[in-house]
N, C-alpha and C positions, 0 to 999 in steps of 0.2 A: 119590856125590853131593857129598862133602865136595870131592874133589877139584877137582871141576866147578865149586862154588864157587868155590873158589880160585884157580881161572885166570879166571874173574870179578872177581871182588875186583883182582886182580893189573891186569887189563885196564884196571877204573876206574882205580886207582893211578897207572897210567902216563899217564893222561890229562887227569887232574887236576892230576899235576907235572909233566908237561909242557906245560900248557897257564900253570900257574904260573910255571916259568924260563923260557917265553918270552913273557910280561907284562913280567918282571921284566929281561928283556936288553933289552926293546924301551923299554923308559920310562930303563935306564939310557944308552942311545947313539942314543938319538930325542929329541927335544924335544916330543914332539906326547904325550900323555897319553891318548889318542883307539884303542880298536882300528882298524884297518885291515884293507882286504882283503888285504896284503898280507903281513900280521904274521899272520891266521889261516889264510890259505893255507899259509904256510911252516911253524908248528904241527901243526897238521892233517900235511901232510904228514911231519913230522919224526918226528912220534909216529907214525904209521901206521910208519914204516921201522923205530923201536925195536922196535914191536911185532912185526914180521916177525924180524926179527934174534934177538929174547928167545925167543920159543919155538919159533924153528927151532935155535936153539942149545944151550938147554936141553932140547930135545928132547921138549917137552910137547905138541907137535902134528908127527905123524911125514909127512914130506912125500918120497915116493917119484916117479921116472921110472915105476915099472912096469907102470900104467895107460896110461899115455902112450902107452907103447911098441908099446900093441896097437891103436895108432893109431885112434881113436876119435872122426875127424873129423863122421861123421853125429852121434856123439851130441851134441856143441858147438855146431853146428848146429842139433840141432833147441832143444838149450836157449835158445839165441840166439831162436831162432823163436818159441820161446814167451815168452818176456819179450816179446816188440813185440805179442803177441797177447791179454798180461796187462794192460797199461798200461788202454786205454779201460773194462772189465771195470773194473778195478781204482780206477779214477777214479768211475766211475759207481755203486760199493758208497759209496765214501767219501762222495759227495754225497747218499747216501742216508739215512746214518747222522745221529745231531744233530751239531753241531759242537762239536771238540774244542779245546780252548786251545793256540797254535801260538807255543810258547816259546821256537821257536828261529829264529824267523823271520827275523829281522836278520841272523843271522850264516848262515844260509843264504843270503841274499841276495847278502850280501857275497861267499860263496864263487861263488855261481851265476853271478853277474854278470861275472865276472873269468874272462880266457881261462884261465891257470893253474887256475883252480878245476878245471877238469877231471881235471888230474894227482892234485888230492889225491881230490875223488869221483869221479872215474870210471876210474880205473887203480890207486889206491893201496890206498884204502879199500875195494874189491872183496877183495883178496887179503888183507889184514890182518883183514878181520872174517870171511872164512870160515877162515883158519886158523887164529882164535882159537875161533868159535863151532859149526865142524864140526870141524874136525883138531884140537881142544882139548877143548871142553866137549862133544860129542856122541858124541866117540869114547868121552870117560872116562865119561859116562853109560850108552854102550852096552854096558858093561863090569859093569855094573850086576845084579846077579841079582835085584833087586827092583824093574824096571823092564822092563814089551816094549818092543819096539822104537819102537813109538807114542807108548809115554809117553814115552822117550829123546829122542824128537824133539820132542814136546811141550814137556818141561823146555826145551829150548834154544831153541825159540822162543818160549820168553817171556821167557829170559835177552836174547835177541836183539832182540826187542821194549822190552825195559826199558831195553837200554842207548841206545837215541836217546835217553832225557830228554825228549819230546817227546809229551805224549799227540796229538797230530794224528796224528804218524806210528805210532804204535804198533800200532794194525786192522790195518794195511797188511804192516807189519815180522813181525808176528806170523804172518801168514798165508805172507807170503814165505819166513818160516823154517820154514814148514811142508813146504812146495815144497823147499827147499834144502836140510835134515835127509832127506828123503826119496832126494833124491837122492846126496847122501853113503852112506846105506846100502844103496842099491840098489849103487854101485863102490864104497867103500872108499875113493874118492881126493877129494876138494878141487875140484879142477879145472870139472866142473860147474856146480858152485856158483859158482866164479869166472866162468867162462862168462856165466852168467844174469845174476849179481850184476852184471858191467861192462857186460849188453846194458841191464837193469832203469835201472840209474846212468848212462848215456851218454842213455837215452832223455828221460827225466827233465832231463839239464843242457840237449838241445836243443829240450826243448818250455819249461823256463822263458826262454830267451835269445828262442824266437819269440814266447810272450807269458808276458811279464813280469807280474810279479806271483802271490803266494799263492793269491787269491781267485779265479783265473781257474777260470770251469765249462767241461764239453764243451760247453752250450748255444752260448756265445761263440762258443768254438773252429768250430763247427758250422753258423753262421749264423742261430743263435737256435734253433731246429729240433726239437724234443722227437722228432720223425719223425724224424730225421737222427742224432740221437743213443742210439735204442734201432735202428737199423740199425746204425750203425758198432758200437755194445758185439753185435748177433750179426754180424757181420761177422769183427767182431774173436774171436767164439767157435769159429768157423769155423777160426779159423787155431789158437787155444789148444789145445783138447780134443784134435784127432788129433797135434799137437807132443807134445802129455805123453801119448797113445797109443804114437806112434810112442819115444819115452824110456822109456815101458813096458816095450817088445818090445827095445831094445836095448843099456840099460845092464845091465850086469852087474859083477862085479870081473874084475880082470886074474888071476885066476887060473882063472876059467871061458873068458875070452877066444878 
């Protein structure tokens, strides 16, 4: 546990100073005092690459071909499949629940709205938070003799949950990291996780660029439709439950392969 800490703590750190020296480069060779989307997309992204660099180099999250290699394109696939099949489901809990204070809104926006935004959530930050929160903190967790596997996964997705700063997204983050802890232990490898994480992140950057804005419901989306919108969430289960079926039957590790 301790350990798992620590590549937590480590995680803040890095994102904290580097969200500090790039305040502090941008106010000294800018004139504008002002974040921009352009200052927190290059942040965002710079720290997402430290972080990959740190603990593939330090070795704290061990990132192997060997999975790969037993070419496990169904399984990527159907993880893809079920992130597009989670989304309505996933919408339609949250607007169930009361609403949570959405702290980060702004600078969500900023990233969202901006074509680069994509590079840093939906390619960068895929890979850097599963190899800090699976190939880091879930591995050293699983290593754990006072912990099943459940609770392993547990621990990390509330580490995973905690770290947005954001209680809107947190129900969400937590459950996703339930999904994605799951998945790590069923192969051993990261990739999964990535998979889902960049289908989960891509779907999200192009459903806020069609409608814009926090507050937007399925109702909207739907044509007002209360009918229209418990079709599309079992529609949308339809396609969920036999994906993580079918992810049942066929992730394994590369050494059962």
């Amino acid at each position: 546990m301790k350990k798992s800490i620590s590549y937590l703590l480590i995680f803040i750190g890095i994102q904290l100073a580097g969200g500090a020296v790039m305040n502090l480069v941008w106010k000294l060779f800018t004139s504008s005092q002002d974040m921009s989307a352009t200052q927190l997309i290059v942040a965002t992204s710079v720290i997402s690459v430290v972080v990959i660099a740190l603990f593939i180099l330090m070795r704290w999250a061990l990132v192997s071909p060997n999975w790969l290699r037993t070419r496990p394109w169904a399984v990527l696939a159907w993880c893809v499949i079920a992130a597009m099949g989670a989304i309505i489901p996933s919408m339609w809990l949250q607007e169930q629940m009361p609403e949570l204070p959405n702290l980060m809104e702004n600078e969500f926006d900023f990233i969202l709205r901006n074509r680069w935004g994509y590079l840093a959530i939906g390619l960068l930050a895929p890979f850097s938070e599963e190899i800090v929160f699976r190939g880091a903190i879930l591995r050293s967790l699983l290593s754990s003799s006072k912990l099943s596997s459940w609770g392993a996964i547990a621990f990390s997705a509330f580490f995973f949950a905690l770290i947005h700063m954001n209680p809107a997204q947190m129900p969400h983050a937590f459950v996703i990291g339930l999904l994605l802890g799951w998945m790590y232990c069923r192969t051993g490898s990261i990739l999964p996780g990535v998979a889902y994480h960049w289908a989960n992140n891509s779907i999200a950057y192009v459903l806020y660029n069609l409608y814009p804005g926090s507050d937007i419901k399925l109702s909207d989306i739907l044509g007002g439709s209360q009918q229209h919108v418990l079709l599309a969430v079992g529609f949308s289960l339809v396609i969920l439950l036999p994906a993580l079926y079918q992810l049942y039957l066929r992730m394994r590790p590369a050494s059962e392969a």
